[in-house]
Backbone as CSV, one residue per row, in Angstrom:
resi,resn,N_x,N_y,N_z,CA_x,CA_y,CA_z,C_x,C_y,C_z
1,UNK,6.118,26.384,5.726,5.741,24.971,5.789,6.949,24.134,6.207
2,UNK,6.705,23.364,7.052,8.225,22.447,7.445,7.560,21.130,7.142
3,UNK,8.471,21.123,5.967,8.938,19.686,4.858,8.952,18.361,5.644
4,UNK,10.000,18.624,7.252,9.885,17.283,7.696,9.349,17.161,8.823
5,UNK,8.018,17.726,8.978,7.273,17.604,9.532,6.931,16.035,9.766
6,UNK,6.427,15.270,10.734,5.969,14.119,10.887,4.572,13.793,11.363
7,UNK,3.078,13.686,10.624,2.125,13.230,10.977,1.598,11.814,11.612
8,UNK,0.586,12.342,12.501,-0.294,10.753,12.612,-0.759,10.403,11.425
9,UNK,-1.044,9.068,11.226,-1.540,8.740,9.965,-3.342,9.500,10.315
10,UNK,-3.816,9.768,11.413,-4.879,10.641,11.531,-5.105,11.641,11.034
11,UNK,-4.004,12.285,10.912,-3.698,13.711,10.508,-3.445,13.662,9.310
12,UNK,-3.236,12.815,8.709,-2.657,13.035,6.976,-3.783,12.050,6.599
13,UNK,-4.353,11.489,6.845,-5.761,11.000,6.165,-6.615,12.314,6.026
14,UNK,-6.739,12.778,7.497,-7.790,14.035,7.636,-8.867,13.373,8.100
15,UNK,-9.560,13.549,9.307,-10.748,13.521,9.606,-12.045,13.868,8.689
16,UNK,-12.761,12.827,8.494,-14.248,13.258,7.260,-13.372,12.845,6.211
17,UNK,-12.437,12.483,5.426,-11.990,12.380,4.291,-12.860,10.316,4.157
18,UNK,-13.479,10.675,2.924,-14.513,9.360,3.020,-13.721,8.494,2.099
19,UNK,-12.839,8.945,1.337,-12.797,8.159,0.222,-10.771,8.431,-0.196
20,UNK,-9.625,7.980,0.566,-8.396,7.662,0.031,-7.965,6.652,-0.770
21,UNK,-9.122,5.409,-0.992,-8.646,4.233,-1.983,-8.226,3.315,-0.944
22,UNK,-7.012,2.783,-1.965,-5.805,2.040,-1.561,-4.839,2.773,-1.027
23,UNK,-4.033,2.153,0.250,-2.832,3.016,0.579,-1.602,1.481,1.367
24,UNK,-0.966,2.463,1.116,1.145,1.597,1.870,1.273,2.621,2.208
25,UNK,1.800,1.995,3.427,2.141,2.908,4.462,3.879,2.177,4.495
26,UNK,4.646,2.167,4.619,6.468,1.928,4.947,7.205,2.826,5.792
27,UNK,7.585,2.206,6.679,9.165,3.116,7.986,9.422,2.470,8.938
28,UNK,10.009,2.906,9.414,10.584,2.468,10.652,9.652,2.725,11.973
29,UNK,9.917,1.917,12.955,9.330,2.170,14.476,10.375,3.298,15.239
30,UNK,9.734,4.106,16.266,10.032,4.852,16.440,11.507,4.609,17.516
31,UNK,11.446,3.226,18.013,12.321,2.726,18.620,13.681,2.477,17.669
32,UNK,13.780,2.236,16.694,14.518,1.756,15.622,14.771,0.076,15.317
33,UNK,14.042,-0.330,16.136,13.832,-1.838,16.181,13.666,-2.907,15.055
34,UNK,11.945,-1.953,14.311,10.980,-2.982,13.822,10.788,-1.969,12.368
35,UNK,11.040,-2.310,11.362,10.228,-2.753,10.122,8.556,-2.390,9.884
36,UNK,7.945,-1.411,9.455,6.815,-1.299,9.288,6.051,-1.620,8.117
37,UNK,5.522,-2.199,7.516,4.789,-2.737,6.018,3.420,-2.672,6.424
38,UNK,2.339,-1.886,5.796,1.122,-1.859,5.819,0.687,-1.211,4.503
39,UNK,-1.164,-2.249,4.205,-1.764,-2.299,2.968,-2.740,-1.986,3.477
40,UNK,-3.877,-1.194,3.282,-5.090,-1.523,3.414,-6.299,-1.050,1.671
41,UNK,-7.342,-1.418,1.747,-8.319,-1.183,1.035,-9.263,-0.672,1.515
42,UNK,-9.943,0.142,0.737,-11.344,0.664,0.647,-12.350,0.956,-0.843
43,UNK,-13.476,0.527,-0.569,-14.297,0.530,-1.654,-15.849,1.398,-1.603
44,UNK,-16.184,1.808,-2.816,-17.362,2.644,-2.853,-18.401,1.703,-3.704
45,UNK,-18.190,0.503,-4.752,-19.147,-0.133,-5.203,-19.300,-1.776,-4.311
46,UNK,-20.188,-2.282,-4.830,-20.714,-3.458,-3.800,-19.891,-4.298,-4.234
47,UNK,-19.354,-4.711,-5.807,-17.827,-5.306,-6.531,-17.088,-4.960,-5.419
48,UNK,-16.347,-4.013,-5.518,-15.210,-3.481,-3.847,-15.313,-3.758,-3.319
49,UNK,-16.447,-3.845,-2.644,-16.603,-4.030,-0.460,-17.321,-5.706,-0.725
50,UNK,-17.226,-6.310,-1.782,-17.033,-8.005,-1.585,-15.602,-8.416,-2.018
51,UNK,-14.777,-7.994,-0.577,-13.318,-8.470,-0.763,-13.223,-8.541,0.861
52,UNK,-12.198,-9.635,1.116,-10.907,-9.978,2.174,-9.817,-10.048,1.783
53,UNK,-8.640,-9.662,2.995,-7.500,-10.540,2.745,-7.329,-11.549,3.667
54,UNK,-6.544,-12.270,2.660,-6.215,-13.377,3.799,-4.793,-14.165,3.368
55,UNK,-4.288,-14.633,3.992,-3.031,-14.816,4.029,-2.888,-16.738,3.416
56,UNK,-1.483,-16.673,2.238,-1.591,-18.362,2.432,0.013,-18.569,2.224
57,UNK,0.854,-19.176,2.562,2.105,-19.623,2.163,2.893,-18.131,2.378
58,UNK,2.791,-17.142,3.548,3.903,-16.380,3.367,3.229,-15.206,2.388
59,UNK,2.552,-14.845,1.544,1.781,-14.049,1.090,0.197,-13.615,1.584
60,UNK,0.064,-12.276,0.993,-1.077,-11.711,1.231,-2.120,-11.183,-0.344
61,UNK,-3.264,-12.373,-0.244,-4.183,-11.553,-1.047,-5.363,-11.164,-0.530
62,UNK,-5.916,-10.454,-1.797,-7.203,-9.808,-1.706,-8.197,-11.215,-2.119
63,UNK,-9.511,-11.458,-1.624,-10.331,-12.383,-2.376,-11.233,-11.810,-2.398
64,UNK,-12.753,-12.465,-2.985,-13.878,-11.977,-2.526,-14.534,-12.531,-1.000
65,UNK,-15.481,-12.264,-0.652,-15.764,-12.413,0.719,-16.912,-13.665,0.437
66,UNK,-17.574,-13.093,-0.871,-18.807,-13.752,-1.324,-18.594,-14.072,-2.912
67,UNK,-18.127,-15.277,-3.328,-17.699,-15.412,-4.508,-19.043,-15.152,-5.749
68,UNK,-19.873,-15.745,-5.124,-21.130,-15.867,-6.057,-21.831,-14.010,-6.481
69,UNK,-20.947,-13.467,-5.572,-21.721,-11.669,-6.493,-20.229,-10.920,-6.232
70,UNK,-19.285,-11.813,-7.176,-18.131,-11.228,-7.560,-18.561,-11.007,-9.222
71,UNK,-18.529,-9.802,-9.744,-18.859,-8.852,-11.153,-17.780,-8.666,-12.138
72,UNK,-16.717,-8.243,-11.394,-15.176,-8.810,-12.160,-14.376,-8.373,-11.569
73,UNK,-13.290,-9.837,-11.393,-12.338,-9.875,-10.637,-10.761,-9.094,-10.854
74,UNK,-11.042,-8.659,-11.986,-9.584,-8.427,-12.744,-8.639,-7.366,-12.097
75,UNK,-9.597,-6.332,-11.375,-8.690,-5.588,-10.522,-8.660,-5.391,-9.435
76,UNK,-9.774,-6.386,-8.232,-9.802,-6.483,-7.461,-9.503,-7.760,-6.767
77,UNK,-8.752,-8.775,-7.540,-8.328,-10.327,-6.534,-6.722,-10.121,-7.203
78,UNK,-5.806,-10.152,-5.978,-4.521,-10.266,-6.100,-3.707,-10.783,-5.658
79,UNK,-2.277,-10.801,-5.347,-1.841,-10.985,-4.195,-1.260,-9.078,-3.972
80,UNK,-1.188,-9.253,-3.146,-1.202,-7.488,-2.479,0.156,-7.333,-1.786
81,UNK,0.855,-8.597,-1.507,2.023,-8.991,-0.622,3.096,-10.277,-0.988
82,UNK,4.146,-9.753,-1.017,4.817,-11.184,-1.575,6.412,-11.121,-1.129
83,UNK,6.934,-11.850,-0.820,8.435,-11.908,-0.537,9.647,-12.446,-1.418
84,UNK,10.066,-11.574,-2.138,11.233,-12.177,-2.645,12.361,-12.017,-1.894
85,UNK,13.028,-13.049,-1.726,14.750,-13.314,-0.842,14.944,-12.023,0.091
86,UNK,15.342,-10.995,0.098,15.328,-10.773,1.573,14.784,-8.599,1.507
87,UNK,13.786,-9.024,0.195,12.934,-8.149,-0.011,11.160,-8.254,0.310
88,UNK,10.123,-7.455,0.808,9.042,-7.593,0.949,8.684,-6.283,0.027
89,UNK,7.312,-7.156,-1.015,6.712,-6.451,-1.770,5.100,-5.976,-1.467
90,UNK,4.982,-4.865,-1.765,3.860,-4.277,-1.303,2.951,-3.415,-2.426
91,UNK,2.256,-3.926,-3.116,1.348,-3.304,-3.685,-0.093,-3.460,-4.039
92,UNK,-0.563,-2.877,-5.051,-2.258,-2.359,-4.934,-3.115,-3.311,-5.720
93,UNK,-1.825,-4.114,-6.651,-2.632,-5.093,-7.947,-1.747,-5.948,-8.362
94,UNK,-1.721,-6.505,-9.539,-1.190,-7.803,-10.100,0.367,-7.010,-10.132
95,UNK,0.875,-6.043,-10.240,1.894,-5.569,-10.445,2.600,-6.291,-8.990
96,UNK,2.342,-6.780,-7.704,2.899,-7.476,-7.180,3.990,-8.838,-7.909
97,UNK,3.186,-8.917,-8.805,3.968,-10.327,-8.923,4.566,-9.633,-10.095
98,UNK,4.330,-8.768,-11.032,5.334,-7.810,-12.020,6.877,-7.982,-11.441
99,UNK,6.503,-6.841,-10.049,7.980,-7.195,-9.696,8.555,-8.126,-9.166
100,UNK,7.951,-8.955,-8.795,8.667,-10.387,-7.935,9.463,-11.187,-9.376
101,UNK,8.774,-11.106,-10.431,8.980,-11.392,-11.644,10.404,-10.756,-12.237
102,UNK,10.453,-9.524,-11.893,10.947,-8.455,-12.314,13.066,-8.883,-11.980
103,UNK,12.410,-9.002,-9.974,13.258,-9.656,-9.831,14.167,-10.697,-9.577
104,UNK,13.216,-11.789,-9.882,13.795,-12.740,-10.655,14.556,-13.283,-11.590
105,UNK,14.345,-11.995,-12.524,15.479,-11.780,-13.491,16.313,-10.796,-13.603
106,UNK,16.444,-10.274,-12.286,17.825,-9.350,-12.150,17.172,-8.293,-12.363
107,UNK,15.999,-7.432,-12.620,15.822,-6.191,-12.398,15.545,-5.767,-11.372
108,UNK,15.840,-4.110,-11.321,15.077,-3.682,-10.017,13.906,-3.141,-9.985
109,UNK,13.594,-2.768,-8.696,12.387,-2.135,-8.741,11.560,-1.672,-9.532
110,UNK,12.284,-0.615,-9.781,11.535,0.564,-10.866,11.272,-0.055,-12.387
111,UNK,12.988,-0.888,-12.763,13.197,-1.386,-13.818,11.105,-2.486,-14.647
112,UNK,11.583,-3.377,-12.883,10.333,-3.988,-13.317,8.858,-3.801,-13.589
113,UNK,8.816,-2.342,-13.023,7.619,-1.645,-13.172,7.287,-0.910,-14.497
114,UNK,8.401,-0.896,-15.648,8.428,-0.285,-16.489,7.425,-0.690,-17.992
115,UNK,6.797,-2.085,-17.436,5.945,-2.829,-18.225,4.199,-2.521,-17.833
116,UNK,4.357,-1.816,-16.639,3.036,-2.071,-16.337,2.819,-0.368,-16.409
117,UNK,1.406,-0.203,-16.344,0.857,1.373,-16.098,-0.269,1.803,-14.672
118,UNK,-1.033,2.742,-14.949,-2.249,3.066,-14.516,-3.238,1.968,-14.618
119,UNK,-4.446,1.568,-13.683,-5.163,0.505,-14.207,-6.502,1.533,-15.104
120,UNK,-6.741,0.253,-15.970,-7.711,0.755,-17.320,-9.455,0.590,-16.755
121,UNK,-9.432,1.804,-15.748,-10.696,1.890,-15.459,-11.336,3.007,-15.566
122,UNK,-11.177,3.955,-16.504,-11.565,4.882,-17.383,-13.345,5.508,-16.538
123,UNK,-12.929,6.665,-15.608,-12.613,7.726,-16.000,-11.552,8.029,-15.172
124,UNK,-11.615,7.130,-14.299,-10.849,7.066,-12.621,-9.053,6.821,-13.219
125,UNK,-8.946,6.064,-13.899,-7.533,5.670,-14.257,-6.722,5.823,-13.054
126,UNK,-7.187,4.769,-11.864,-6.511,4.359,-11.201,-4.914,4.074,-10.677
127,UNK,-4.152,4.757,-10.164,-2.917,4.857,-10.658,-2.568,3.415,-9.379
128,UNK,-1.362,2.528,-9.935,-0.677,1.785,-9.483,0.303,2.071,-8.040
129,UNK,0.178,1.685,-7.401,0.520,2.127,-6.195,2.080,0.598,-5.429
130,UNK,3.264,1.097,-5.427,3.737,-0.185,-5.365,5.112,0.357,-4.214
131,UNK,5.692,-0.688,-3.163,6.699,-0.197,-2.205,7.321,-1.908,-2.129
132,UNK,8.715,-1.632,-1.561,9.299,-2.530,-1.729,10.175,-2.274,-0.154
133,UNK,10.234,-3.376,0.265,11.283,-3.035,1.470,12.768,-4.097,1.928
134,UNK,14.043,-3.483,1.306,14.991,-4.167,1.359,15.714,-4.634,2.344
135,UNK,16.197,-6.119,3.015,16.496,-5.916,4.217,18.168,-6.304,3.905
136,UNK,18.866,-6.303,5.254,20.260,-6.594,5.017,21.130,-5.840,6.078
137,UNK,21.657,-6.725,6.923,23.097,-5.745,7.569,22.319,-5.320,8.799
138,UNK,20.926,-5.931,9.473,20.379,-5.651,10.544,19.252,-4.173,10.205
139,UNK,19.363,-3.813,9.329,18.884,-2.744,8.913,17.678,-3.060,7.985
140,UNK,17.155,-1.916,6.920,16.630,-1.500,5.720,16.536,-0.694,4.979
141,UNK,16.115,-0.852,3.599,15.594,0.668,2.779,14.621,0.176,2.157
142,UNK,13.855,1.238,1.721,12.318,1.064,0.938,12.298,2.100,-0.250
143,UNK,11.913,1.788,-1.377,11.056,2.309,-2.355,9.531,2.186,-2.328
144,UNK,9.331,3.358,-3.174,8.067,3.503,-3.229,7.938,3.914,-5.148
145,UNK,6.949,3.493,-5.613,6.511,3.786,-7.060,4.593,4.156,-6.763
146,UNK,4.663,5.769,-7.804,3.115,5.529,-8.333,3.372,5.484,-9.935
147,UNK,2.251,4.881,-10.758,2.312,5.013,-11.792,1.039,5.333,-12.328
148,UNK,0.641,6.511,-12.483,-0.547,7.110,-13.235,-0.820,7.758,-14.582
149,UNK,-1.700,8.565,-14.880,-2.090,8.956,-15.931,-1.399,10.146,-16.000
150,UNK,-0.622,10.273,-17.272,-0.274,12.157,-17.884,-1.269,13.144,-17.909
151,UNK,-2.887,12.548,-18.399,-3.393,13.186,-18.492,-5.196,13.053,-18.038
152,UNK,-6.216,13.065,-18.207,-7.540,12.930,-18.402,-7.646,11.959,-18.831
153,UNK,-7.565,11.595,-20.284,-7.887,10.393,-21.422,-6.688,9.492,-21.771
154,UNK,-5.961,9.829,-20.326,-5.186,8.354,-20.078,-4.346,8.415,-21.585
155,UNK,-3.778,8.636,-21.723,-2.924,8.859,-23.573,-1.616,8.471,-22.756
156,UNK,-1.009,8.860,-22.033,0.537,8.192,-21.091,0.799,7.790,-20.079
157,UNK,1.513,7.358,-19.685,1.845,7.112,-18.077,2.856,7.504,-17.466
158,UNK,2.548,8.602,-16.605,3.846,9.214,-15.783,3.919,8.377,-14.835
159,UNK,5.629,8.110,-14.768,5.981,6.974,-13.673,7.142,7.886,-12.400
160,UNK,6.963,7.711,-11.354,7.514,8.197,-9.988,7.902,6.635,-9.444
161,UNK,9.231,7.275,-9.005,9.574,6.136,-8.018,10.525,7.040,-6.884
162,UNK,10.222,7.038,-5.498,11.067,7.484,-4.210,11.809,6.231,-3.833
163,UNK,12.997,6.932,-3.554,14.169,5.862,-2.443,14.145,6.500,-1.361
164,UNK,13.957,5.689,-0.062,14.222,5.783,1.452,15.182,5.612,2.048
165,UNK,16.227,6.292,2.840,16.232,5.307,3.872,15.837,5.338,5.129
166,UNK,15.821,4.165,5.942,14.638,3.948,7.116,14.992,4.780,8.594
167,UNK,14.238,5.944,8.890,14.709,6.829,9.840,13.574,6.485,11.250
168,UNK,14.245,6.221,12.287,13.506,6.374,13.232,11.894,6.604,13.710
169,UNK,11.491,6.038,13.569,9.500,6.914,13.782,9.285,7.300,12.407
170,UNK,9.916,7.340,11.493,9.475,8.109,10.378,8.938,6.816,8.941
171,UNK,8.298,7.260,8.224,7.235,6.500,7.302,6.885,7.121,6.535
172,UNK,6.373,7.017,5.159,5.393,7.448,4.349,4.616,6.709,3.644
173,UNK,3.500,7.621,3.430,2.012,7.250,2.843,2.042,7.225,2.002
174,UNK,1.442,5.939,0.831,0.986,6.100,-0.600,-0.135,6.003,-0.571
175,UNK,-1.396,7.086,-1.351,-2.604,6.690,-1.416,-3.131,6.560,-2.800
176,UNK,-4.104,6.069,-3.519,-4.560,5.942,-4.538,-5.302,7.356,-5.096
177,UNK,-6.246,7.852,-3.945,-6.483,9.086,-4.331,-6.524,10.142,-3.562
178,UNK,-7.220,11.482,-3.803,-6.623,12.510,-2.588,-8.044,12.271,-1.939
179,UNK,-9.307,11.783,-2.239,-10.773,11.644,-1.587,-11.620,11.450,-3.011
180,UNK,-13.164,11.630,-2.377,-14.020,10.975,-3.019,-14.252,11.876,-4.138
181,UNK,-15.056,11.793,-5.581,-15.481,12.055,-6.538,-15.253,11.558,-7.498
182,UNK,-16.117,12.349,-8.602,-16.456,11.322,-9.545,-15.850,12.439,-11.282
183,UNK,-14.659,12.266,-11.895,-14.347,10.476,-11.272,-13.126,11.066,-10.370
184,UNK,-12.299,10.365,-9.216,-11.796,9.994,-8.475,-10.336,11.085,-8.651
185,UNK,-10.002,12.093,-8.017,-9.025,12.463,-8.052,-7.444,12.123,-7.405
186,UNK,-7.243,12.112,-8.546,-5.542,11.013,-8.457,-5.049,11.849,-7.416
187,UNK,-4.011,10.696,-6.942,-3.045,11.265,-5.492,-1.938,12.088,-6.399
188,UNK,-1.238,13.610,-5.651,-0.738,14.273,-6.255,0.870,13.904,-5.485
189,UNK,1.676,14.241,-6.000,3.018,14.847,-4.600,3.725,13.302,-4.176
190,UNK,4.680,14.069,-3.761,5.678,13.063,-2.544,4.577,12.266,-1.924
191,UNK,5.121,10.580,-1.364,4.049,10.421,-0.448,4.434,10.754,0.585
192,UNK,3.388,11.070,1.572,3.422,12.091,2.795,4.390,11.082,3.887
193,UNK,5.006,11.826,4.426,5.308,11.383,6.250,4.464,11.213,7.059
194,UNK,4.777,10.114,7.678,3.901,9.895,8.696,4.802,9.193,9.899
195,UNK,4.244,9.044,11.337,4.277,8.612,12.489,4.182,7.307,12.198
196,UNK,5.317,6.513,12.662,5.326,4.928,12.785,5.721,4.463,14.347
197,UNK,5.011,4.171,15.002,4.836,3.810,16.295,5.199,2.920,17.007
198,UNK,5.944,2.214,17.964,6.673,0.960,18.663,5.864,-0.251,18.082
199,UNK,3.951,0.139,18.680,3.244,-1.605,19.240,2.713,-1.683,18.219
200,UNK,2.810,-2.528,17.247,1.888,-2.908,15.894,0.597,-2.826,16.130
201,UNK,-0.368,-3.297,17.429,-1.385,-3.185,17.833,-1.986,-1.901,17.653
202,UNK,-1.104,-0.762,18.483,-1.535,0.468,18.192,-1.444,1.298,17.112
203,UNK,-0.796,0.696,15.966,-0.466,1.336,14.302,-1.589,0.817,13.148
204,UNK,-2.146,-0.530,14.014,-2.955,-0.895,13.810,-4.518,-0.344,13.613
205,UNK,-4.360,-0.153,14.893,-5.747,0.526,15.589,-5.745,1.590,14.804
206,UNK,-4.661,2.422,14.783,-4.573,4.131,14.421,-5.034,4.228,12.848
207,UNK,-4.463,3.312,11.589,-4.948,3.411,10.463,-6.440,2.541,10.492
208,UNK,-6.788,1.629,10.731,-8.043,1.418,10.429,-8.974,2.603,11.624
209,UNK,-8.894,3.368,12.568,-9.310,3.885,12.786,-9.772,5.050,12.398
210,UNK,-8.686,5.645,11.493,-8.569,6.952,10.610,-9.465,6.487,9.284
211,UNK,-9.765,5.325,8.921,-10.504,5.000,7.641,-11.788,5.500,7.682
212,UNK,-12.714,5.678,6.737,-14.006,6.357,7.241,-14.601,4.703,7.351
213,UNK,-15.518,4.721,7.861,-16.235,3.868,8.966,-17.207,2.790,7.353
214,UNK,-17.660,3.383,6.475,-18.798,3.326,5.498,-17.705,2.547,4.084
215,UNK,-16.393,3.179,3.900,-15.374,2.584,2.741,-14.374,1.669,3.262
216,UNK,-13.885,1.720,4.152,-12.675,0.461,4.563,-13.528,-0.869,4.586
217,UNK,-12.418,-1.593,4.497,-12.535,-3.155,3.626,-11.658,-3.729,4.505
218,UNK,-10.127,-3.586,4.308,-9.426,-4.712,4.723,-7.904,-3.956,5.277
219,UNK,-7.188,-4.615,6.258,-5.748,-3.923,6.329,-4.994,-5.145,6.708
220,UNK,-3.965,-4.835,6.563,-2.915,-5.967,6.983,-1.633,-5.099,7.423
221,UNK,-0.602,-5.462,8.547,-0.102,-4.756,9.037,1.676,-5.985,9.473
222,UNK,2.200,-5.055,8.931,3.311,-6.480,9.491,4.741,-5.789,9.840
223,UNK,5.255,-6.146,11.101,6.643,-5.412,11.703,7.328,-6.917,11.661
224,UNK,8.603,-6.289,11.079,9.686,-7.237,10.714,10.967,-6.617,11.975
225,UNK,11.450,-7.139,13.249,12.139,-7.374,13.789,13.836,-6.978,13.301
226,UNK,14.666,-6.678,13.331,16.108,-6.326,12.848,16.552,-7.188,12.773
227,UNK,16.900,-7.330,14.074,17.431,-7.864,15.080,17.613,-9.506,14.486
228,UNK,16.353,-10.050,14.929,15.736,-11.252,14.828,15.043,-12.135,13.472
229,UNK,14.576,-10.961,12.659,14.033,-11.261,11.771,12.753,-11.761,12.061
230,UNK,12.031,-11.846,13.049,10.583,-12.464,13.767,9.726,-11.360,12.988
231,UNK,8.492,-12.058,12.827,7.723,-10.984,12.182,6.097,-11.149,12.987
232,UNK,5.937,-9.966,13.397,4.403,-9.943,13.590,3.177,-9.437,12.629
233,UNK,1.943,-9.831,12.522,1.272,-9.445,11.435,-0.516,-9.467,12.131
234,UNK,-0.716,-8.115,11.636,-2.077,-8.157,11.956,-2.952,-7.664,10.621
235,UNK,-4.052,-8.350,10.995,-5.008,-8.527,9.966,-6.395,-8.114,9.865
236,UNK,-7.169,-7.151,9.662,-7.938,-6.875,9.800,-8.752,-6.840,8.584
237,UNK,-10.356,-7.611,8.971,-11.460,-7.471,7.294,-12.748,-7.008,8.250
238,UNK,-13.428,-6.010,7.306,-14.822,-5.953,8.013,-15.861,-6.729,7.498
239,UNK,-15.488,-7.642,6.259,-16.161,-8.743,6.523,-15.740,-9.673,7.132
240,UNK,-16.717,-9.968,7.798,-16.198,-11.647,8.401,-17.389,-12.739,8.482
């Protein structure tokens, strides 16, 4: 098996795979240019697939699409995206603002994640999915955190956190789960490598394309410039 192997995000979704959740995607362009940050969602109940994102002040949340047959909001309206000073935060739930919080008062990453767990949706116990991307010196580095269940009946929370740094074309995947069932089997392992591509357009195209057609919801996609600091951002909801 070769470890540093580099996939399409096609290839590490898997074709027919109906059901990955939530996923962050983080790396570099293959040029060494641009900054890669991508979120997307997917849902299996009619609660789930009544969500958008949409963008306000420099952040990214989740809303509902249709407020009036929203069932409960508690783990599905967030902000999903947030910027502290010359960090971009990337995660799956309220733990966004955990760490913006976190570091605000001088912790880091991991530090600030040390309050929060798995979400309490029993049988699924949803594990927390969170990436951070540091800038500075024309460059970057990224973390990544999952935080899930020890076990079945949810009794602990094993916490993972990866440090990056940002290599050429190279990226990795966080997903919520490995596919569909009931209940929902947690994502295992390293998150995977993947292919990060020059045109945001086409990194674009490539993950909502790889989504199955019946569960994707929403993506948001944003390349941060070195150089310049200019940022492009694409946005995609299948409601509209």
């Amino acid at each position: 098996m070769d470890v540093y192997k580099v996939n399409t995000i096609a290839e590490q979704i898997e074709k027919g795979n109906p059901y990955c959740g939530r996923g962050i995607v983080i790396g570099k362009t293959a040029d060494g240019s641009k900054a890669c940050a991508a979120y997307f969602i997917m849902g299996r109940s009619a609660n789930s697939r009544n969500r958008i994102f949409t963008e306000k002040d420099g952040a990214v949340y989740t809303e509902p699409f249709d407020a009036s047959k929203v069932e409960d909001p508690s783990l599905i309206i967030y902000a999903a995206v947030r910027e502290y000073g010359d960090n971009l935060i990337v995660t799956n739930g309220d733990q966004t603002d955990t760490i913006y919080e976190g570091l605000e008062a001088g912790k880091s990453f991991s530090e600030s994640l040390t309050s929060r767990q798995f979400e309490p949706d029993a049988p699924n116990l949803t594990p927390r999915i969170s990436g951070m991307l540091s800038f500075g010196g024309g460059d970057f580095t990224y973390q990544m955190s999952i935080l899930k269940s020890a076990d079945a009946e949810g009794s602990a929370c094993s916490r993972y956190t990866f440090a990056y740094p940002a290599i050429p074309g190279v990226g990795h995947f966080l997903h919520t789960y490995v596919t569909d069932g009931n209940p929902l089997p947690t994502f295992q392992g390293e998150p995977e490598r993947v292919a990060i591509v020059d045109d945001i357009d086409e990194m674009t195209e490539a993950i909502w394309n790889a989504l199955d057609d019946d569960n994707k919801i929403s993506l948001y996609v944003r390349y941060t410039d070195l150089a310049t600091g200019e940022i492009s951002e694409n946005l995609v909801n299948k409601n509209k």
